[in-house]
C-alpha positions as CSV (number, residue, x, y, z in Angstrom):
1,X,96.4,72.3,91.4
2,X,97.7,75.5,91.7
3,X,101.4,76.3,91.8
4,X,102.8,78.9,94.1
5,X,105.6,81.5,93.3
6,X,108.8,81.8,95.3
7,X,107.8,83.8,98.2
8,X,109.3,87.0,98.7
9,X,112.3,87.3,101.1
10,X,111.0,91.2,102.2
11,X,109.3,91.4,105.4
12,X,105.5,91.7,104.9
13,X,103.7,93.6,107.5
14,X,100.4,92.1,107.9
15,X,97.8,94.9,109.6
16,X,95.2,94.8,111.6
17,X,91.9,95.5,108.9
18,X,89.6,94.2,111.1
19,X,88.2,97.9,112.0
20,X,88.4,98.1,108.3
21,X,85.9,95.5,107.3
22,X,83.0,97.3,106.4
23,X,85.0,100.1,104.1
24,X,86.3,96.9,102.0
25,X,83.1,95.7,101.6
26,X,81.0,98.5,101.1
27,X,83.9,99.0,98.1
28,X,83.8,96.0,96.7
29,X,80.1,96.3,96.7
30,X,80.5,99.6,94.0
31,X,83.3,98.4,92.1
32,X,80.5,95.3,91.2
33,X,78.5,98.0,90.3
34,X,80.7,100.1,88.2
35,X,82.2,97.1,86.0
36,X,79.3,96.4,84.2
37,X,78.8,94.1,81.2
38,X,81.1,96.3,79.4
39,X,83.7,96.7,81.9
40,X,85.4,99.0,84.7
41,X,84.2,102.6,83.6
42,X,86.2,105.1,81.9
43,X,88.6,107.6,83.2
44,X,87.4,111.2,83.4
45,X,89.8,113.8,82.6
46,X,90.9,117.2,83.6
47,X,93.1,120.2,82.9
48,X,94.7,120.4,86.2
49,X,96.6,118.0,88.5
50,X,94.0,118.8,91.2
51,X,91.3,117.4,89.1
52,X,88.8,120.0,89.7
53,X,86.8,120.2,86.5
54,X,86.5,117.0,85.2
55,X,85.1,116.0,81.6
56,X,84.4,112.7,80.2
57,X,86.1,110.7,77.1
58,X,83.7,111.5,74.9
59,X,83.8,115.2,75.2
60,X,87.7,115.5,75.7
61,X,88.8,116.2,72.2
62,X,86.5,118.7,71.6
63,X,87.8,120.5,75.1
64,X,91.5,120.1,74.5
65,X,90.8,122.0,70.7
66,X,88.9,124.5,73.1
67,X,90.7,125.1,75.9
68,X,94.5,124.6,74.5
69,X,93.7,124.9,70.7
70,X,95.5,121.6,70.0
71,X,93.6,118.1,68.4
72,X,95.4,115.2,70.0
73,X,94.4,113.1,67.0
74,X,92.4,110.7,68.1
75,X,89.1,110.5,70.2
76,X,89.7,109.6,74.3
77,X,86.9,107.5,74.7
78,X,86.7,103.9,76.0
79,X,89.7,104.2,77.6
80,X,91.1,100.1,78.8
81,X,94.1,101.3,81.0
82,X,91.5,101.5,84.0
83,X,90.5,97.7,83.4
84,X,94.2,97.0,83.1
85,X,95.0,98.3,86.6
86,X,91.9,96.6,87.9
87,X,93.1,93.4,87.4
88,X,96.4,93.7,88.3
89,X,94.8,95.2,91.9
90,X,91.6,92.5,91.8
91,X,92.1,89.1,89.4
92,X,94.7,87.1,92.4
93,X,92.1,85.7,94.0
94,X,89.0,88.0,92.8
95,X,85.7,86.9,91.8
96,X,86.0,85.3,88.4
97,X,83.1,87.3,87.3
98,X,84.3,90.6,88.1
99,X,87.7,89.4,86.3
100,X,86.3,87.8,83.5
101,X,84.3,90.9,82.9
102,X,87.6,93.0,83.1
103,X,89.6,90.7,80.8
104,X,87.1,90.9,77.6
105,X,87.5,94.5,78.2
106,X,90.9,94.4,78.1
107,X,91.1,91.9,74.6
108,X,89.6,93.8,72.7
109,X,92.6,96.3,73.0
110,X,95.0,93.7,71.9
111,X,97.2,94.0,68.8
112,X,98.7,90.7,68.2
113,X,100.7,90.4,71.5
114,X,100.9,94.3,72.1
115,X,97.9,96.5,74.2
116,X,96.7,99.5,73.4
117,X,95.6,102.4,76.1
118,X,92.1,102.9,74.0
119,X,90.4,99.8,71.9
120,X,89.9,99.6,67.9
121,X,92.6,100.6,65.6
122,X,93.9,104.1,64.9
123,X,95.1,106.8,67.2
124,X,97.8,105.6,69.7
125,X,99.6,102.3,69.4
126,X,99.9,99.7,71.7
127,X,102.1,100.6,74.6
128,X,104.7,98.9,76.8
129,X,103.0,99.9,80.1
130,X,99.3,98.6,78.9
131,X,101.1,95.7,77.6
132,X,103.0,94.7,80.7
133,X,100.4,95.2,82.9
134,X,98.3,93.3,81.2
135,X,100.6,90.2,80.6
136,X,101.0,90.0,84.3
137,X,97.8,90.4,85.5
138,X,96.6,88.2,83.0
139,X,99.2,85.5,84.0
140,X,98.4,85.6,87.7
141,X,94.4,85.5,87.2
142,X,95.1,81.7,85.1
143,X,94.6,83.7,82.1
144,X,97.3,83.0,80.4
145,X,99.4,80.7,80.0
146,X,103.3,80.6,81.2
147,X,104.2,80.1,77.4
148,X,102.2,83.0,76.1
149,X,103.5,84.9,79.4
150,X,107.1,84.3,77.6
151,X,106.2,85.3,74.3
152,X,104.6,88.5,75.3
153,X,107.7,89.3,77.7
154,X,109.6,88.6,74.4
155,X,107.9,91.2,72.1
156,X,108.3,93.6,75.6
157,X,112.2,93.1,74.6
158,X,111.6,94.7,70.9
159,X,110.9,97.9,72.4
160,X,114.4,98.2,74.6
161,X,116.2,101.1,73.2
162,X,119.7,99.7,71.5
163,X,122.6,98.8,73.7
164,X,124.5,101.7,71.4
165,X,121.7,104.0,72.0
166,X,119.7,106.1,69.5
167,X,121.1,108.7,67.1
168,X,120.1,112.6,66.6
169,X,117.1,112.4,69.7
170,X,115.3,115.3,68.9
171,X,115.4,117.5,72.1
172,X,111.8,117.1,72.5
173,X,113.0,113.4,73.3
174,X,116.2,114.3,75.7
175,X,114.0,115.1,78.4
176,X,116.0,113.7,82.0
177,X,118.9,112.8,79.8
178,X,118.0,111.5,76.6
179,X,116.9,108.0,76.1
180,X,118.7,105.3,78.2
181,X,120.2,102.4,76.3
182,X,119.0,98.8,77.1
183,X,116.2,100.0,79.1
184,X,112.5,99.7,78.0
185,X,110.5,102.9,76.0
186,X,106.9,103.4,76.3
187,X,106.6,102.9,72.6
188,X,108.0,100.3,69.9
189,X,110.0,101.7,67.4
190,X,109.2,99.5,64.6
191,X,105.6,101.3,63.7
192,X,104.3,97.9,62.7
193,X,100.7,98.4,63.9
194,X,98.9,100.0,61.1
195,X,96.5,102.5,61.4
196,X,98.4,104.5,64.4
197,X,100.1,108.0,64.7
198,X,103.6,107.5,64.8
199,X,105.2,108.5,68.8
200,X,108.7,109.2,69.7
201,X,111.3,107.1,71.5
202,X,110.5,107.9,74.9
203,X,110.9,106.5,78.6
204,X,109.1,106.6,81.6
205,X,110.4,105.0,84.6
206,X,106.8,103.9,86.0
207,X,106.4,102.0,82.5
208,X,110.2,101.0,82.4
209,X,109.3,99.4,86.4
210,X,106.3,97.3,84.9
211,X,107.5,96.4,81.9
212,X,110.4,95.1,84.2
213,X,108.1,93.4,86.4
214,X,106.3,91.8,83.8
215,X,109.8,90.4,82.3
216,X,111.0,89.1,85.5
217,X,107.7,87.3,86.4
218,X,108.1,85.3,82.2
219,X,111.6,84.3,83.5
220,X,113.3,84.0,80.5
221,X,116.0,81.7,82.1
222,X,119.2,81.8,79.8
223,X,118.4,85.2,77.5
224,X,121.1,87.0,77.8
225,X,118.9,89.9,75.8
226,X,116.4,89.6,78.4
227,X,119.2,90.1,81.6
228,X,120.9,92.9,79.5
229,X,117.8,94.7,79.7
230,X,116.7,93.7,83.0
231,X,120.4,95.0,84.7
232,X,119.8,98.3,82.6
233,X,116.4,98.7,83.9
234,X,117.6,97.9,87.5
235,X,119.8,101.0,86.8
236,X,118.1,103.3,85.5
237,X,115.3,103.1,88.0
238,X,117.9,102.9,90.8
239,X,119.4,106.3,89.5
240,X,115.7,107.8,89.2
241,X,115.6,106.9,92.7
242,X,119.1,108.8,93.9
243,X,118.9,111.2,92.0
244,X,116.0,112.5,93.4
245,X,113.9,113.4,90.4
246,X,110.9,110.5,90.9
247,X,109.8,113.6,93.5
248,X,108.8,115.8,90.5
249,X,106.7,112.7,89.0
250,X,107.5,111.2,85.8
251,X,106.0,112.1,82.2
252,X,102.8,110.2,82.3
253,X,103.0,110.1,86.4
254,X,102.5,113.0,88.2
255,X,103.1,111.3,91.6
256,X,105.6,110.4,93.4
257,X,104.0,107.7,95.0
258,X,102.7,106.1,91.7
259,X,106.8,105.5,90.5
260,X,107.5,104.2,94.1
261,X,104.3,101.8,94.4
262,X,105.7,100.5,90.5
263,X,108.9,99.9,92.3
264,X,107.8,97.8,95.7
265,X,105.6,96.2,93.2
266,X,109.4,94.8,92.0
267,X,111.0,94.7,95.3
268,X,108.0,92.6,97.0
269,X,108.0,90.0,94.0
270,X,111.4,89.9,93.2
271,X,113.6,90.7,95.9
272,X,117.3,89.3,94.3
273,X,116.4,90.9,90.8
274,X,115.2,93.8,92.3
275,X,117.6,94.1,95.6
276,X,119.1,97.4,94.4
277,X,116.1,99.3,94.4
278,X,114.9,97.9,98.0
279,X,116.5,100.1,100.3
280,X,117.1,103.7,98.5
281,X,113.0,103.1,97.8
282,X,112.3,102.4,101.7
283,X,114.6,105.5,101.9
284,X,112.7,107.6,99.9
285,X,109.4,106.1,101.1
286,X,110.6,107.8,104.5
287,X,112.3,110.7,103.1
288,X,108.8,111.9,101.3
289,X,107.0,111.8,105.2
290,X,103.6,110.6,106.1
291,X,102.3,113.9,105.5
292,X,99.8,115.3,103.1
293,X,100.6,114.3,99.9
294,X,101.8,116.0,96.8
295,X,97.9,116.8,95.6
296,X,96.3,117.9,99.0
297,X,93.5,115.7,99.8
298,X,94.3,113.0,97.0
299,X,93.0,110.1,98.9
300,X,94.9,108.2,95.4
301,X,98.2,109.2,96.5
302,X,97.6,108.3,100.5
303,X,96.6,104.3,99.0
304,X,99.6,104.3,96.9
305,X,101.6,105.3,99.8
306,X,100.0,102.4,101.9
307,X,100.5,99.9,99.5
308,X,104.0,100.6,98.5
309,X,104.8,100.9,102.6
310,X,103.2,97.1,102.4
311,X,105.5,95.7,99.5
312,X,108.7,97.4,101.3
313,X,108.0,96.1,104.9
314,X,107.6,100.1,106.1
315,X,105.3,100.0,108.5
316,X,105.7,103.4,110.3
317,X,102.5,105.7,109.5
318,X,100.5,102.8,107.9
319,X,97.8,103.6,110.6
320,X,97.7,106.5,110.4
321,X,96.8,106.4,107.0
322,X,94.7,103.7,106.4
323,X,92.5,105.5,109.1
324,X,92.6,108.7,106.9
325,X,91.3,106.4,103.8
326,X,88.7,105.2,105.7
327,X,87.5,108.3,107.0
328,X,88.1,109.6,103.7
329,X,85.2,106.9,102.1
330,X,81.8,108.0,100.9
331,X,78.1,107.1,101.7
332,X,78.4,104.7,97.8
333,X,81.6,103.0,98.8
334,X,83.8,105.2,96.5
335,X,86.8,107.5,97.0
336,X,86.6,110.6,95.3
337,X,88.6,111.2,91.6
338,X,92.0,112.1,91.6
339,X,95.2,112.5,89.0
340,X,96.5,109.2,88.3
341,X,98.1,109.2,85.2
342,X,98.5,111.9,82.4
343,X,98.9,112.9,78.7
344,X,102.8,113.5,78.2
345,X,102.7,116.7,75.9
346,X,99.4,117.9,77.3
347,X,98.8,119.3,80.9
348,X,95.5,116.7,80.6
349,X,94.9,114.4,83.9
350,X,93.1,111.4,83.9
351,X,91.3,109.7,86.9
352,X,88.3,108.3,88.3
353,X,86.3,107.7,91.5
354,X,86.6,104.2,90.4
355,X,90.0,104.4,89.6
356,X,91.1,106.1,93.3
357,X,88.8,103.2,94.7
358,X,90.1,100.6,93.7
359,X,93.4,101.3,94.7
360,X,92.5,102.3,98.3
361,X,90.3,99.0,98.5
362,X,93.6,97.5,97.9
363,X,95.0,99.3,100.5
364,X,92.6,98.5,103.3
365,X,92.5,94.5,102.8
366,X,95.0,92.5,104.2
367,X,98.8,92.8,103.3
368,X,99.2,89.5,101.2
369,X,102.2,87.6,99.9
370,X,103.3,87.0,96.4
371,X,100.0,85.6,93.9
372,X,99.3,82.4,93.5
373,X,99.3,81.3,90.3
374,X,96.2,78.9,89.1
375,X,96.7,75.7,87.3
376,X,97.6,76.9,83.7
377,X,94.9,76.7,80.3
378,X,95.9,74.6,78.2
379,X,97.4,76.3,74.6
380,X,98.4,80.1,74.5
């Protein structure tokens, strides 16, 4: 039996994809290929936002000593986060093997309830965005249980800066204001995890928006911890939003249109929790145009448009580009690599065909309500 979430209240436009039937399954039919036994393929990386030059994980740490004579610490290779947006884009309703396949590659990044951006211990610690992610794409694939949903939201609560805020922030860490109180970090402060370089208190408001997501869907009815940190959350994206500066990207997002697809990911699901951020993100949905977007010819950023325009009920210049993504598709079924994410102290860009084409196979299916949850395992 499965058990279906409240639907959202947010008008859902549902397109016409019919003349986009053979792009979805042509794509579907390389992302099968790509996720292998092992998994969905690495990112490549680059040194540039337009991702010209590209260079795999296992040559990265040798090119960042190279080309910016600084050693990140740790090797790049292996990378999980790609799985991690994989299944929140493919498990609700996906073919089990495909998810199953993307889920083992995903556990063995797991710390206790935490989730690491690369697997195996040392070099970077498990992270709030990998984590939250992965709880709710977990959750909605009947991967995990409602009670080890809650738990995992729970440890997502450890890494919420104090209500009284933090004392001497280096300036390194004052970036956009200094660190917000109540509101989620991108790393735990409590440098339990052994084995990992120590990081800085430090926000990002496309983690702070899934990590938000993630907590909403546990529901932690009657935590008045959990609330606190959900209202602060609420706003500080809602400022990032006003304020104008989600149009210069965020620290590990260099796209405007990655923080406002984590946003109508929020709206869509959770339309009272979220109703602040609704309209000032429709607003700046059609402030930022249809036009080409902020990388020219990032076929990425045009799918991330589309399926944030989806989540908000936007429907003006969804045509138009979900004609430009199909045009845009190549003889294998791929989209071509672009900047989706990036290093925060480093100008180093990661991305992937398989990584842009995943997201604009998202964007051509049809526009679909809130998940359905299958029938729960039994145990955490």
């Amino acid at each position: 039996m499965t058990l279906p979430l409240p639907p959202s209240t947010a008008p859902v436009p549902v397109p016409d994809v019919a003349p986009y039937a053979r792009a979805v399954g042509r794509a579907m039919a390389y992302v099968h290929r790509a996720v292998g036994a092992a998994g969905a393929p690495s990112a490549e990386m680059s040194l540039g936002p337009g991702f010209g030059r590209s260079f795999d994980g296992a040559r990265a740490r040798g090119r960042l000593v190279a080309a910016l004579g600084v050693d990140p610490g740790f090797d790049l290779g292996g990378e999980a986060f790609s799985a991690m947006v994989s299944l929140v884009l493919l498990a609700p309703g996906g073919e089990p093997e495909l998810v199953r396949r993307l889920a083992r590659q995903v556990e063995a990044c797991r710390w206790q309830r935490r989730y690491r951006f690369l697997p195996g211990p040392g070099g970077l610690p498990a992270d709030t965005d990998c984590t939250a992610l992965t709880l709710g794409a977990l959750h909605d694939a009947g991967l995990l249980t409602a009670a080890g949903l809650r738990a995992g939201a729970r440890e997502l609560l450890r890494a919420a800066a104090p209500a009284a805020g933090l004392p001497r922030q280096r300036a390194a860490d004052r970036e956009g204001g200094g660190v917000r109180p109540g509101v989620f970090m991108v790393y735990w402060g409590d440098r339990k995890e052994p084995g990992t370089l120590p990081r800085g208190p430090k926000q990002d408001p496309v983690a702070c928006a899934n990590a938000l997501y993630a907590l909403l869907l546990a529901d932690l009815t009657g935590c008045g911890e959990a609330r606190g940190v959900a209202d602060a959350t609420v706003g500080h994206l809602a400022e990032h939003l006003s304020s104008g500066r989600f149009r210069c990207g965020t620290r590990y997002y260099p796209s405007p249109d990655a923080f406002l697809y984590a946003v109508s990911r929020l709206c869509a699901r959770f339309p009272d929790a979220a109703g602040p951020l609704t309209a000032p993100a429709r607003r700046a949905l059609e402030r930022t145009g249809a036009g080409a977007p902020a990388v020219p010819g990032s076929v990425l950023e045009t799918a991330l448009r589309v399926l944030a325009a989806d989540h908000l009920g936007v429907t003006a210049g969804q045509d138009e580009r979900r004609a430009r993504l199909a045009r845009a598709q190549r003889p294998d079924g791929s989209w071509p690599a672009a900047a989706y994410y990036r290093m925060g102290r480093l100008p180093v860009y990661f991305g992937s065909a398989y990584l842009t084409t995943v997201f604009a196979l998202s964007a051509l299916r049809t526009a679909r309500p809130a998940p359905t949850v299958p029938a729960p395992r039994t145990g955490e």
